[in-house]
N, C-alpha and C positions, 0 to 999 in steps of 0.2 A: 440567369445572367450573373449572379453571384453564388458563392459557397459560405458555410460556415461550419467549424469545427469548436467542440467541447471535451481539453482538457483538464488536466488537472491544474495548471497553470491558467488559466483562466477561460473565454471564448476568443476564439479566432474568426475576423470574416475577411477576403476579398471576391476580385470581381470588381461589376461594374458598378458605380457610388452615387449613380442617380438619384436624384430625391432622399438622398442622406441614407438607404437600405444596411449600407456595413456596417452603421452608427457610432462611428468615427468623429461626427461634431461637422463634418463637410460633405459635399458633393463625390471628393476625387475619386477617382478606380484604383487600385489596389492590384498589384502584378502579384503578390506573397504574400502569405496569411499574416495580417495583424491583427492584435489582442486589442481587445472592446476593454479601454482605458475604465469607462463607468461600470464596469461588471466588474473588476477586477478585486479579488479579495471577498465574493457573494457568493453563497452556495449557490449553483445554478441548476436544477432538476433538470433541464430539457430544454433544446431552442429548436427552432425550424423555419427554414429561408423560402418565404413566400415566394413569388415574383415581381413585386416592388416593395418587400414590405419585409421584414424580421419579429421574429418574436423567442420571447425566453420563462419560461416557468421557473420561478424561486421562490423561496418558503413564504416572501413574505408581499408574493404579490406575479401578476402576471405584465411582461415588459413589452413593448411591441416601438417601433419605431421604421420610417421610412416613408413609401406613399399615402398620404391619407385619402385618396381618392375612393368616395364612394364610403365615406367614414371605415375604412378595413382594420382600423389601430385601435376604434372602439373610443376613441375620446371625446367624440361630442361635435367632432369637426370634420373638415374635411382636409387642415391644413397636414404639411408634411413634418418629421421628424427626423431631426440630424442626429440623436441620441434617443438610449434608450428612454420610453418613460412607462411609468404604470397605469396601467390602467385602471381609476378608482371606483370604477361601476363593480369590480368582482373585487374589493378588497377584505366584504365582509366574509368573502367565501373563505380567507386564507388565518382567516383570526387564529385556530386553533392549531394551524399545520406548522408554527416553529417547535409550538411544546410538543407535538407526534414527534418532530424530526431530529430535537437536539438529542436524544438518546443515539440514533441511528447515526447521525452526525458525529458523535463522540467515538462509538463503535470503528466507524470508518477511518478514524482519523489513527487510533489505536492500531488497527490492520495494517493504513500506510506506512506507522513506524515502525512495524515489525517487519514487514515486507524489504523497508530499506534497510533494519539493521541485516536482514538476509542477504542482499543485495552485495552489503559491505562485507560480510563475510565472506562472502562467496568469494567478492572479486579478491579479499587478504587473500583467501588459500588457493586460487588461481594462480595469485602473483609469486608463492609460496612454492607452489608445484612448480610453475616454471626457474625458479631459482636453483631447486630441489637435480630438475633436470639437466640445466646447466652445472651442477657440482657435478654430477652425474656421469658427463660426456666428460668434463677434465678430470675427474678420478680415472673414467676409461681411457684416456690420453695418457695420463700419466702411468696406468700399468702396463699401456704398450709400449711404452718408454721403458720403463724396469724390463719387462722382460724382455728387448730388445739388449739391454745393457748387459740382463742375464745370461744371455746367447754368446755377446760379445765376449765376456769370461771365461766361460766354459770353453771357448775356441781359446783362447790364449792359455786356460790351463791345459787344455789337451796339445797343443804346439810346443810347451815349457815341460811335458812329459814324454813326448818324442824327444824332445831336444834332449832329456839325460838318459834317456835310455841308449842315444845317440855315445851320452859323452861315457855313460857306463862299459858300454862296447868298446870306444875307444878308450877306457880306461885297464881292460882285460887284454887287448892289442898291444898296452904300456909295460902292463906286468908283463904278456909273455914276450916282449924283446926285455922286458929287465933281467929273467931267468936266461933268456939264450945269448943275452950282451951285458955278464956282467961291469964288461970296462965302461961299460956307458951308464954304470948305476948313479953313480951322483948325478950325471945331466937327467937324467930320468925320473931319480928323487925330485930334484928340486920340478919338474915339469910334473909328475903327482901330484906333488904339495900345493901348485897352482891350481892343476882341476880340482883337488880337495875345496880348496877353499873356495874355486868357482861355482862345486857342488852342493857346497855349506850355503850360497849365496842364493841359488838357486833354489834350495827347500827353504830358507826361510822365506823367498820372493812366493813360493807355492803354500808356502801357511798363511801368508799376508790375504793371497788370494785366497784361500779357503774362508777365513773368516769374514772377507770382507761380503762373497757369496753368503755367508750364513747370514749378516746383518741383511741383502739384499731381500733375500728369501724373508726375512720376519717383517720387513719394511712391506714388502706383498703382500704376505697375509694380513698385516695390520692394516694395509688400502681396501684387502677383500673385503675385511670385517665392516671396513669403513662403509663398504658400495655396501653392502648388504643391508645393512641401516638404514642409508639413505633408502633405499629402496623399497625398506618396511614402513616409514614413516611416507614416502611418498603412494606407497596405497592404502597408508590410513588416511590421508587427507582426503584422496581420492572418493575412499569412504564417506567421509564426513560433509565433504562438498555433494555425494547422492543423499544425503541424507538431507542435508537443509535444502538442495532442490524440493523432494519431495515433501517438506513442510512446507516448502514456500507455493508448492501447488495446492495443499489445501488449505492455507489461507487466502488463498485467490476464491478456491473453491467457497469458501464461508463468507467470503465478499459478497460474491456472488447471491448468496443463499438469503444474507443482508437485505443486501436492495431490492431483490425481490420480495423481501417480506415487509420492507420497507414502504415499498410502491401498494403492497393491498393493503396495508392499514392507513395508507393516503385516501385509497378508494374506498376504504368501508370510510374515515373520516369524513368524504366532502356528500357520501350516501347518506351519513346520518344526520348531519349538518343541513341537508335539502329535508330529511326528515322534520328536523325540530323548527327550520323554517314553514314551512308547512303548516306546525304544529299550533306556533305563533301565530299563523292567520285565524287557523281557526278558532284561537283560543280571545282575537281580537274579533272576530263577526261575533261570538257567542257574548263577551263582555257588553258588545254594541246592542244585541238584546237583551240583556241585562236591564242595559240603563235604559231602554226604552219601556219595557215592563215595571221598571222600578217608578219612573216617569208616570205611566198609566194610575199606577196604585197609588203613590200620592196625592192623584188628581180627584182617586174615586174615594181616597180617605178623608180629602178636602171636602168632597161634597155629602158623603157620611156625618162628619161633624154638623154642616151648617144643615141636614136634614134631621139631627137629633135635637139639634137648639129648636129650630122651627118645631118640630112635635111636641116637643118637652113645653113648649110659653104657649102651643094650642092646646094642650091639655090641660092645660094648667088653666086657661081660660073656661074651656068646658067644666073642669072640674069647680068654679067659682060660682059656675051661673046654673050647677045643676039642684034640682030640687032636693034628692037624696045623698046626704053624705056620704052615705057607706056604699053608695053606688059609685059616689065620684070617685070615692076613696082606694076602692078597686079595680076603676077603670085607669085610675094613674099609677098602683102597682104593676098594672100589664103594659101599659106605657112603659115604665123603668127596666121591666123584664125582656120586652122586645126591642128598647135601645141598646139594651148590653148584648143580648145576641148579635 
């Protein structure tokens, strides 16, 4: 009846909000994932959405919230939970897992910044390449402009070279009526002198136009060299963008390698930790015979003393009331030799 989701940004749950399950602090249902506000900023190992009930594994304890029906959340109760809470019956299990984990945790955090400063590289010389592309199509605009302009030249110097070859002809037409009409040489002069000067006008208007082709032509080459550049630098980026892809997949890959190794030195931790618990019982039953033994022998050393006083004032008696001295006297050295034993 509910989902939950574990990013990076913290946990997400909706669904249905019965008996507080999304643990949100209320009841309500939930149409779109929202972030579990008391998780937020907690390394969070693991969670999973019972059927009335949630729960979340982090370093520094296990979190369970929602039905408590049938005590499912481990607290002692049966009541429900609108938020997460810990459960403090397995606290001692988690004693040791922040110091296993903040190595792992630093590690992790290092991999994310590299990961993003790739991210952001990436996205520069994406944004880079398509700039690259766009100069790219206006450099190629702009040469089919020149050489469109180039075409348009070349037709007008070839039109302005008909046209004198034109006026050349009709200028060999002039001379020969000037040779077969000399009376009309002065009108004919002075009509020379005009095409001269109109042919004077005309090659320099054809030099204008030669050079100004020659600026066009170096203007081209200098666009060519230009696209050709752009076009070397946009497949070195190209480059450069396969190359920090392929970093950035084996840093994923060493994430990966991470957590995994991450997670069995969790499980050899909570193996060994069941070990030295364990270890602790036994080493509490054997103490508990200890002191029971210890107990025994102070009872039987008690009653050793007041057995040595007693023999020692009966011998001592015996030795008073015996006839022979050096009998008595002997029989209370092996008194003294068999208390010390």
């Amino acid at each position: 009846d509910h989902s939950m989701a574990l990013t990076k940004e913290g946990v997400y749950s909706w669904g249905k909000g019965d008996n507080g399950r999304l643990g949100h602090g209320d009841t309500e249902d939930q149409l779109s994932p929202k972030r579990i506000d008391a998780l937020h900023g907690k390394l969070v190992l693991a969670i999973s959405a019972g059927q009335g009930h949630s729960m979340a594994l982090m370093t520094n304890g296990l979190y369970t919230w929602g039905s408590g029906a049938e005590g499912c959340l481990g607290h002692g109760d049966t009541a429900d939970q609108l938020s997460p809470k810990v459960v403090s019956f397995l606290l001692p299990c988690f004693v040791a897992l922040p110091v296993a984990l903040q190595d792992v945790h630093r590690q992790l955090s290092i991999l994310r910044t590299e990961k993003d400063k790739a991210e952001a590289v990436t996205l520069g010389l994406q944004r880079e390449s398509q700039a690259l592309q766009r100069d790219l199509k206006t450099m190629q605009q702009q040469k089919e402009d020149l050489h469109e302009k180039d075409l348009k030249s070349e037709l007008e110097i070839q039109r302005l070279r008909e046209e004198n070859k034109r006026l050349q002809i009709s200028l060999g037409e002039k001379e020969g009526q000037l040779t077969t009409a000399r009376k009309d040489a002065s009108a004919l002069q002075g009509s020379l002198h005009a095409l001269q000067q109109e042919k004077v006008e005309l090659q320099e208007k054809d030099q204008k136009s030669q050079v100004e082709i020659l600026s066009l032509r170096q203007e081209s080459n200098e666009l060519r060299d230009s696209l050709n550049e752009k076009e070397a630098q946009l497949a070195k980026a190209e480059k450069d963008a396969s190359i920090l892809q392929g970093s950035l997949k084996v840093l994923e890959q060493e994430k990966a390698e991470l957590l995994k190794k991450s997670q069995e030195e969790i499980h050899g931790l909570q193996s060994r930790l069941k070990e030295l618990l364990e270890m602790e019982q036994k080493a509490q039953a054997q103490f508990a015979r200890l002191t029971q033994d210890l107990s025994e022998a102070q009872d039987l050393t008690s009653f050793l003393i007041k057995a040595k006083t007693f023999a020692s004032s009966a011998f001592k008696r015996i030795y008073e009331k015996t006839e022979c001295p050096l009998h008595g006297h002997r029989l209370l050295d092996s008194l003294e030799k068999l208390l010390k034993g």
